[in-house]
C-alpha positions in Angstrom: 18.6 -9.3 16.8 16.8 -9.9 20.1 15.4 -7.8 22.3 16.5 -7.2 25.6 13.2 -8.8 26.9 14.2 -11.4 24.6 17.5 -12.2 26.1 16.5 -12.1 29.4 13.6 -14.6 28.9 16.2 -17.3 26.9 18.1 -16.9 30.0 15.7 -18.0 31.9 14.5 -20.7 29.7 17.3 -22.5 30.8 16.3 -22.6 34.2 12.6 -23.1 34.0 11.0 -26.6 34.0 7.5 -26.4 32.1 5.0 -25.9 34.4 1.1 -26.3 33.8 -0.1 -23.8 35.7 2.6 -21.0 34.5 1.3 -22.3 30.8 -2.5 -21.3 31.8 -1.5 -17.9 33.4 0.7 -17.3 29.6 -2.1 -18.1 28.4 -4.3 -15.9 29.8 -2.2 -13.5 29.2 -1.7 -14.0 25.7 -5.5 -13.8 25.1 -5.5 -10.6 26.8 -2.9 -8.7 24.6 -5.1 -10.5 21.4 -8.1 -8.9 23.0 -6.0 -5.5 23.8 -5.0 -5.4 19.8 -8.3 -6.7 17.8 -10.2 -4.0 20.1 -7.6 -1.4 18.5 -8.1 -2.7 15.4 -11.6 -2.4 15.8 -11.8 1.1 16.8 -8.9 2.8 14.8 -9.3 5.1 11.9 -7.4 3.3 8.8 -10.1 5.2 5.6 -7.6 7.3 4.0 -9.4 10.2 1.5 -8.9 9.7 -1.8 -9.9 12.4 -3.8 -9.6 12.4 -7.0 -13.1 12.4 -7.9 -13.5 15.4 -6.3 -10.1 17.0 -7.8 -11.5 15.6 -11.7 -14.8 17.2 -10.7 -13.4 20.7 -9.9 -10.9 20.6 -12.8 -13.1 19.6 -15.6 -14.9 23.3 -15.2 -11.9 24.1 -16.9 -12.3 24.6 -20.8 -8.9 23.0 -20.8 -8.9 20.0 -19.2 -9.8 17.1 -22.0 -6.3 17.8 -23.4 -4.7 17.4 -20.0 -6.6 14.2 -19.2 -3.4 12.3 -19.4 -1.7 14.3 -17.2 -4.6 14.4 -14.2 -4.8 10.5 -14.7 -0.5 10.3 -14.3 -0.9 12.5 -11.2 -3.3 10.0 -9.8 -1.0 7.3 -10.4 1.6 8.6 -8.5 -0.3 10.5 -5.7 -1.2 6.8 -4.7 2.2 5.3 -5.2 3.3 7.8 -3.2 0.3 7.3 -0.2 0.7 3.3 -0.9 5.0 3.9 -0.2 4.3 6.3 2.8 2.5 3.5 4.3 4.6 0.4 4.0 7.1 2.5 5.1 5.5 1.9 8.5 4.1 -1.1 8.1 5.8 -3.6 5.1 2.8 -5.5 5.0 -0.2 -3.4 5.3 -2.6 -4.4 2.5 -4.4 -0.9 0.8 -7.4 -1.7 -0.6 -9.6 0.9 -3.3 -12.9 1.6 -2.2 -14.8 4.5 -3.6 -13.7 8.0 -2.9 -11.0 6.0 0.0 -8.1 3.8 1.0 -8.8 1.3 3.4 -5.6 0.1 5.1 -5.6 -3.2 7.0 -1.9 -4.2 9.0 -3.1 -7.8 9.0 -4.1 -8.7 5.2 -6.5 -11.6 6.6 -8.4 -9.2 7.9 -9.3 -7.1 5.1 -12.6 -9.7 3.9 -13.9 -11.3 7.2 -16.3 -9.9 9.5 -14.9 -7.9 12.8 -16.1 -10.6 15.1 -13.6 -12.5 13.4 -10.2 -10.7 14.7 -9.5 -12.1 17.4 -9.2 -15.3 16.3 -7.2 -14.6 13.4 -5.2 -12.4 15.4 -4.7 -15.0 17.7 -3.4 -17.9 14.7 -1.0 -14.7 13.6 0.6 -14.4 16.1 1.4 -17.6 17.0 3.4 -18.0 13.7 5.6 -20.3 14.9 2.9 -23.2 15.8 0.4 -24.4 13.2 -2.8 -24.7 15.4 -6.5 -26.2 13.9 -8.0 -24.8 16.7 -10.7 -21.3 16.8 -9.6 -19.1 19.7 -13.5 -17.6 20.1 -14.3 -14.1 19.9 -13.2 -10.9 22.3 -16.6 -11.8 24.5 -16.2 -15.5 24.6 -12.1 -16.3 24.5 -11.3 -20.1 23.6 -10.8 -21.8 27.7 -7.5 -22.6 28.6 -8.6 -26.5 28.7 -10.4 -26.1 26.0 -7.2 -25.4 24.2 -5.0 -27.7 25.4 -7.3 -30.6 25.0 -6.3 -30.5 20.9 -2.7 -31.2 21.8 -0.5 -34.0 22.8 1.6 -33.7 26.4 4.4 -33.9 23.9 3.4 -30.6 21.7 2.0 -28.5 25.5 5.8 -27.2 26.0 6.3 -25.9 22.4 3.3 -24.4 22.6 4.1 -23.1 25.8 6.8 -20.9 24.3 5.0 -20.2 21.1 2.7 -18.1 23.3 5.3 -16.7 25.2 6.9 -15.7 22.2 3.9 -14.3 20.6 3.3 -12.4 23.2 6.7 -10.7 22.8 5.8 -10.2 19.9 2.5 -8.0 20.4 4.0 -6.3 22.8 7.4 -5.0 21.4 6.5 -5.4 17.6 2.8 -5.4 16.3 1.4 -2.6 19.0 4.4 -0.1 18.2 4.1 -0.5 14.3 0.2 -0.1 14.8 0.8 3.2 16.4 2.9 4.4 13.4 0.1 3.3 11.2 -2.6 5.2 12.8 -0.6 8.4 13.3 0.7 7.8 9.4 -3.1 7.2 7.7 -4.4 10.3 10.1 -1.8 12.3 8.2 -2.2 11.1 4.8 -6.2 11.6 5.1 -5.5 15.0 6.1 -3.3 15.3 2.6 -5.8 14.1 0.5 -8.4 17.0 2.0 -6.2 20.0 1.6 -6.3 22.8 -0.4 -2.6 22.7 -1.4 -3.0 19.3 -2.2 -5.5 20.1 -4.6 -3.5 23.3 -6.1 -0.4 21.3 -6.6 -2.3 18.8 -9.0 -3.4 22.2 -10.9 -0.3 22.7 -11.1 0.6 19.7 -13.2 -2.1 19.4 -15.3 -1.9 22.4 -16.7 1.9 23.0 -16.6 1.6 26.0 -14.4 
């Protein structure tokens, strides 16, 4: 279903003659809210704790725990299903990635193995989803120039593109920002999980049928 920003701008659409200079204003624009979301990216907490090094650590002082094993390692398995649901039920296609004694959680999968002066232009190629582009969009400090960009293309392709960056921008605005809110908020509360006590008494709990 579209939004009501959506509707109104297909409205319009059928009014508006493409328009060169509106296209490098979109464009600016569009760069802008790229810049606005690899910078949040950047600087947002996604490390969730895992802890079960820590919980094996404290229960193995126990003289019982080798023949509960089993039942610490089936714990494990589904305190992380359960983190691993919790946070695709905010964001469907957040990759979580094992590292260490943490969950690393990454919205866009691309950018789980590139370096962070490589979001914005992946960013950038995401959201334009609609438009195959073989061009590099630059970096937060040195954005791609407007006719720079439109030099790869055709007069022919400049009014498709026109709309694939309008509609991308939609897109950050209404879609990718709100869902990366939910993921922040969600992995803040998950990390929390992993750290307290109750958390760790629970698991007791189960492995030793208490």
């Amino acid at each position: 279903m579209l939004s009501i920003q959506e509707r109104m701008w297909k409205a319009r659409i059928k009014t508006m003659t493409f328009n060169k200079d509106e296209f490098k204003t979109q464009y600016v624009k569009f760069l802008q809210d790229v810049e606005m979301l690899a910078v949040k990216l950047e600087r947002s907490g996604f490390g969730i704790y895992r802890p079960f090094n820590d919980f094996k650590s404290r229960l193995e002082k126990r003289d019982s725990f080798d023949e509960n094993r089993l039942r610490f390692m089936n714990w494990c398995t589904e305190y992380e299903n359960d983190i691993r649901r919790k946070i695709h039920a905010v964001s469907e296609y957040a990759l979580v990635v094992d590292i260490d004694n943490c969950w690393d959680v990454y919205m866009i999968p691309k950018l789980a193995h590139v370096p962070v002066s490589e979001y914005f232009n992946i960013l950038a190629h995401e959201c334009l989803e609609y438009f195959d582009i073989e061009v590099h969009f630059g970096t937060v400090d040195s954005p791609l120039e407007f006719d720079d960009f439109v030099s790869s293309f055709t007069e022919d392709e400049l009014e498709t593109l026109y709309w694939s960056i309008w509609h991308g921008r939609i897109g950050i605005q209404e879609h990718v920002l709100p869902e990366l809110g939910d993921l922040i908020v969600r992995c803040h509360q998950l990390d929390l999980l992993g750290k307290r006590e109750d958390t760790f008494e629970s698991c007791m709990r189960v492995v030793f049928d208490k």
